[in-house]
C-alpha positions in Angstrom: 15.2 -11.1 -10.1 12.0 -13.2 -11.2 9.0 -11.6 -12.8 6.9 -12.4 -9.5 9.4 -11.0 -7.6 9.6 -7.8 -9.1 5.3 -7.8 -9.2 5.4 -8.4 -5.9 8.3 -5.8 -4.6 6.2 -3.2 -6.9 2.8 -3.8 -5.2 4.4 -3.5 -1.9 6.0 0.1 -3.4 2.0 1.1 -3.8 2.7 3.5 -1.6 5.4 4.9 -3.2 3.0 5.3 -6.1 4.5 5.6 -9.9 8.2 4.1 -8.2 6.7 0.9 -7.8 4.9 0.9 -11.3 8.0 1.9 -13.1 9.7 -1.0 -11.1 6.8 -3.4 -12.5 7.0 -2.3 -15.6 10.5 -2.2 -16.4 10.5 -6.0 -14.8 7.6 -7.0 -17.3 8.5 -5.2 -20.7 5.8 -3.5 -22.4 2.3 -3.1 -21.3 0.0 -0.8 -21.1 -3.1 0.1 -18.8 -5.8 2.9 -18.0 -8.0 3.7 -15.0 -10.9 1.3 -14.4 -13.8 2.6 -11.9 -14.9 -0.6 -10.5 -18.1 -1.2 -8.5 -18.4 -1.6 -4.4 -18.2 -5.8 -4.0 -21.4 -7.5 -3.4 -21.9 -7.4 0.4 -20.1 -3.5 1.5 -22.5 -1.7 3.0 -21.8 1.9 3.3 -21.7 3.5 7.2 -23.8 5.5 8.5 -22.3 9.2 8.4 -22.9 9.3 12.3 -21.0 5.9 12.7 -17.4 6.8 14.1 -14.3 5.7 13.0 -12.5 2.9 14.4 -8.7 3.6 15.1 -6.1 0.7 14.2 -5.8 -1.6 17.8 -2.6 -3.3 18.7 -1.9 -6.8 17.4 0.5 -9.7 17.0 1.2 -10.5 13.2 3.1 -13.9 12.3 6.2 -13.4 10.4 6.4 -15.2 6.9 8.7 -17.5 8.8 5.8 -18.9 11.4 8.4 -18.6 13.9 8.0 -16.1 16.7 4.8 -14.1 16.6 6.0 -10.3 16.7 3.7 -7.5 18.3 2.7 -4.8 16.3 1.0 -1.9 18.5 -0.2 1.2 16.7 -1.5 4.6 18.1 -4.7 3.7 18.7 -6.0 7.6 18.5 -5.3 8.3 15.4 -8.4 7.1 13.2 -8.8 7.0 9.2 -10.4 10.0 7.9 -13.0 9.3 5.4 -12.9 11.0 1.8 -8.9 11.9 2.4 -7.1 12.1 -0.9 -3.4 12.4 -1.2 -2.0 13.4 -4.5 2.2 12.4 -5.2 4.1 12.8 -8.2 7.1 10.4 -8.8 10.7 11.5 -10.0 13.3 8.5 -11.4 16.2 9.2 -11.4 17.5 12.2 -13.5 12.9 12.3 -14.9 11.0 14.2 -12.9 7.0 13.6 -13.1 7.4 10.5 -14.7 4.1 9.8 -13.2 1.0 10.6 -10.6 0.1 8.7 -7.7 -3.5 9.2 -5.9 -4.1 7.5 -2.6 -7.6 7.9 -0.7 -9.9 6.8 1.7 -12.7 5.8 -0.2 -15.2 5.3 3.0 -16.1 3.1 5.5 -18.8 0.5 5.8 -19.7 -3.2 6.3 -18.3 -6.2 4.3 -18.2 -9.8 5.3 -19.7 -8.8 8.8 -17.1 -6.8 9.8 -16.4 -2.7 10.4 -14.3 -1.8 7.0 -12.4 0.3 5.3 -12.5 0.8 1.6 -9.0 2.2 0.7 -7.8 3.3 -3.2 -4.8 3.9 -5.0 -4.9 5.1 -8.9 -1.2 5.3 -10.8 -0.7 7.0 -14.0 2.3 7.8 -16.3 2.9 11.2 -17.2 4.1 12.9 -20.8 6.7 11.9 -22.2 6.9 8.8 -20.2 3.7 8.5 -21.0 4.3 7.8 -24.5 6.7 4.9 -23.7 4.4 3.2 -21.1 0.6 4.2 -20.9 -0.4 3.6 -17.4 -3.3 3.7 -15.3 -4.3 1.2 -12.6 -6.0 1.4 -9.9 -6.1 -1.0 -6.8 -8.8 -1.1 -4.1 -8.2 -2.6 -0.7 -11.2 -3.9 1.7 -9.3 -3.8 5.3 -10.4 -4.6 8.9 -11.5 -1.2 10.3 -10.0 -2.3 14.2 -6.4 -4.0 12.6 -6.4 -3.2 8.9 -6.0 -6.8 7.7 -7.3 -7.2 4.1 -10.7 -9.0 3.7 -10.7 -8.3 -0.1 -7.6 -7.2 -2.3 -8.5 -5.8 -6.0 -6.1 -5.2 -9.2 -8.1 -3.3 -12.2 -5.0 -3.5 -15.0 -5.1 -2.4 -18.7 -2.0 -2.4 -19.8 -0.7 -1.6 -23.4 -3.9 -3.6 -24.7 -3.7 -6.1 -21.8 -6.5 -6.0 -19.4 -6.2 -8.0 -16.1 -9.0 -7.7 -13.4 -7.9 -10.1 -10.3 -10.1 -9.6 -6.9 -9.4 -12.2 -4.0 -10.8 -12.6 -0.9 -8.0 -13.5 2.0 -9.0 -16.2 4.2 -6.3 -17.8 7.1 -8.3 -21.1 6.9 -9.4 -21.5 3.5 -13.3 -22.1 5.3 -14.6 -18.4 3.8 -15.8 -18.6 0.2 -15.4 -16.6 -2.1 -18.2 -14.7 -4.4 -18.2 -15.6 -8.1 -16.0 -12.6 -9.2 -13.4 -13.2 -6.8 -10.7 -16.0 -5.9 -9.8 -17.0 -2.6 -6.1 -16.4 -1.5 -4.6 -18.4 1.3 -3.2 -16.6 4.1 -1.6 -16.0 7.4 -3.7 -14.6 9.9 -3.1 -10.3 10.2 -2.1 -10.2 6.7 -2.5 -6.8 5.2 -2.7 -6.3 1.6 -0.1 -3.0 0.1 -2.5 0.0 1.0 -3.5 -1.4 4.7 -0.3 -1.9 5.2 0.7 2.2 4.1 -2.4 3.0 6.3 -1.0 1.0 9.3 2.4 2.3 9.3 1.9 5.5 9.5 -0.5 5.0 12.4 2.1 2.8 13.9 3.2 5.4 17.3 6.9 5.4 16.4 8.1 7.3 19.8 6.6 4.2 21.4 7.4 1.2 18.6 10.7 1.6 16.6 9.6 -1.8 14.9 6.9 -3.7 13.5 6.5 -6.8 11.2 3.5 -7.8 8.8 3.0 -10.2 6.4 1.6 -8.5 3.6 0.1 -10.5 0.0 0.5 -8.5 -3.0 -1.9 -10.2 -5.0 0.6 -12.8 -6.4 2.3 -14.0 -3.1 3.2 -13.3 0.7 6.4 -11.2 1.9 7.2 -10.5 5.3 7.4 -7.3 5.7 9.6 -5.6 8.9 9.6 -1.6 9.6 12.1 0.0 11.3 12.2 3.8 12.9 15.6 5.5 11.2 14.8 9.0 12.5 12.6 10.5 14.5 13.1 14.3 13.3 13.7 14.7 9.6 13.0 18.3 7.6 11.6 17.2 4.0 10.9 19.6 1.2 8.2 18.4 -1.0 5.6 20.3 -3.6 3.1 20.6 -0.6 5.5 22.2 1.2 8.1 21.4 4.4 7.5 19.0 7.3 8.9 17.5 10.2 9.0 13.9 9.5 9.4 10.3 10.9 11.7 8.3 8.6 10.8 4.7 8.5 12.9 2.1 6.9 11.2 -0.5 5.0 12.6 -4.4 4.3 10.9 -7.1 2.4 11.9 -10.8 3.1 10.5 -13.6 0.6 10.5 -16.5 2.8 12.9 -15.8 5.2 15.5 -14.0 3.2 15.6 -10.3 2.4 15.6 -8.5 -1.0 18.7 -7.1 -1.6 18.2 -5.6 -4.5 15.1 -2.7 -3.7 14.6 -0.9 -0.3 12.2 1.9 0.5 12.2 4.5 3.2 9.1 6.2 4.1 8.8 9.7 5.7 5.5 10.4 8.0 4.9 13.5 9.0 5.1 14.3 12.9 1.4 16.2 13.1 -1.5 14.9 14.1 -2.9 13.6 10.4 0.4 11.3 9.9 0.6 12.2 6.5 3.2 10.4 4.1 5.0 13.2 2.9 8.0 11.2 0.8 8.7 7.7 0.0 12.3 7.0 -1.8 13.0 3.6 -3.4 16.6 2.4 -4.4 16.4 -0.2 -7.3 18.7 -1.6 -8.8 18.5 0.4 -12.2 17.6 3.6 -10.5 16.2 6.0 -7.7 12.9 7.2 -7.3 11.7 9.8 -4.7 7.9 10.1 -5.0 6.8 13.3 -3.1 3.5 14.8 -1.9 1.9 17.5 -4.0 -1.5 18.0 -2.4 -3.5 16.6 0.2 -7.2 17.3 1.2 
């Protein structure tokens, strides 16, 4: 597997948090990173507290193909909750709390015109791991409030003494500009960005939709990305305790043809806040299981 490959599998796996970051990094060699708090882009406006939420609407999303467009219809009464914060912890293989992943709903406002959300993800590496690879990233997303599809995508590295800070600004016909700390990224039209595309599956309604497809950009290229319904009644034990879930099956194709070599199954739980409980990743030099220890 190519270095971009394995970037762009592991910023798919945001959601699974520290699997996808152990993924990167044992693809990259040796880096090192900490947390960076970055600044709202020039031109989000916060919401007004009174303003309410807009829930995800259905869509059609073009597969990476361009061939058939494939609708992708979610539960349209299950809104975003601003100021949610999901904590995970990630165990590899035979290491457990190798590290922490935080997911949250930053807020919602106004950027580029449009009704958005401002979604984060922070990752960190954990003691003793820790000591091997020094992680903390975080990743912002800028998303269409009605359909999630990412207006802005941000990546705020520092890695083992390496710092990368990469913001682009999607456009489908290269006619948006981008501001002077940002770079514009070509792409198809619906395309979500990692954390819209966690946030849209698990307001997907899965008794209605057993399947949807998304392109998704990673920051480095585009997959298509096709989610499948494996179960529709698990029981999952995880630090936060037991839940009913929804287990989704997740497949990544890089133009056309599927990735072999990593697959990820997502479990959603069946209450009314959809939360992702559990995310497991097979790779193909181990197992993680990233599982939810709080959320608020």
């Amino acid at each position: 597997m190519s270095y971009r490959t394995a970037v762009g599998i592991a910023a798919l796996a945001v959601l699974s948090g520290a699997a996808g970051v152990f993924y990167w990094l044992h693809s990259r060699g040796e880096h090192r990173a900490r947390e960076v708090v970055s600044a709202e882009p020039p031109g989000f406006r916060e919401a007004l507290p009174a303003e309410k939420p807009a829930s995800v609407a259905a869509e059609k999303s073009p597969s990476s193909a361009g061939s058939n467009k494939v609708t992708s219809p979610v539960d349209a009464g299950l809104p975003l909750r601003a100021g949610e914060v999901l904590e995970y912890t990630a165990n590899v293989s035979k290491l457990n709390d190798v590290a922490t992943l935080r997911l949250q709903v930053a807020g919602r406002g106004n950027f580029l015109g449009k009704s958005t959300w401002h979604l984060q993800a922070f990752a960190h590496t954990q003691n003793p791991f820790r000591m091997v690879f020094e992680l903390d990233d975080q990743f912002d997303s800028y998303s269409d409030a009605g359909t999630l599809a990412s207006l802005q995508y941000e990546m705020h590295l520092s890695e083992r003494g390496e710092k990368v800070e990469s913001v682009q600004r999607m456009t489908a016909t290269g006619k948006e500009p981008a501001s002077a700390d940002a770079t514009q990224a070509r792409v198809l039209p619906g395309t979500r960005d990692p954390l819209g595309m966690m946030q849209y599956l698990r307001n997907v309604d899965w008794t209605k939709t057993p399947e949807v497809r998304s392109p998704v950009y990673d920051g480095h290229k585009l997959y298509d990305v096709r989610a499948k319904l494996l179960a529709a009644s698990e029981k999952v034990d995880v630090p936060a305790g037991n839940y009913t879930v929804s287990k989704i099956g997740i497949r990544v194709f890089d133009d056309g043809v599927e990735m072999k070599d990593a697959s990820f199954s997502l479990y959603v739980a069946n209450d009314a806040a959809r939360t992702p409980a559990l995310l497991e990743a097979v790779m193909p030099f181990a197992t993680a299981r990233v599982e939810l220890l709080k959320a608020k």
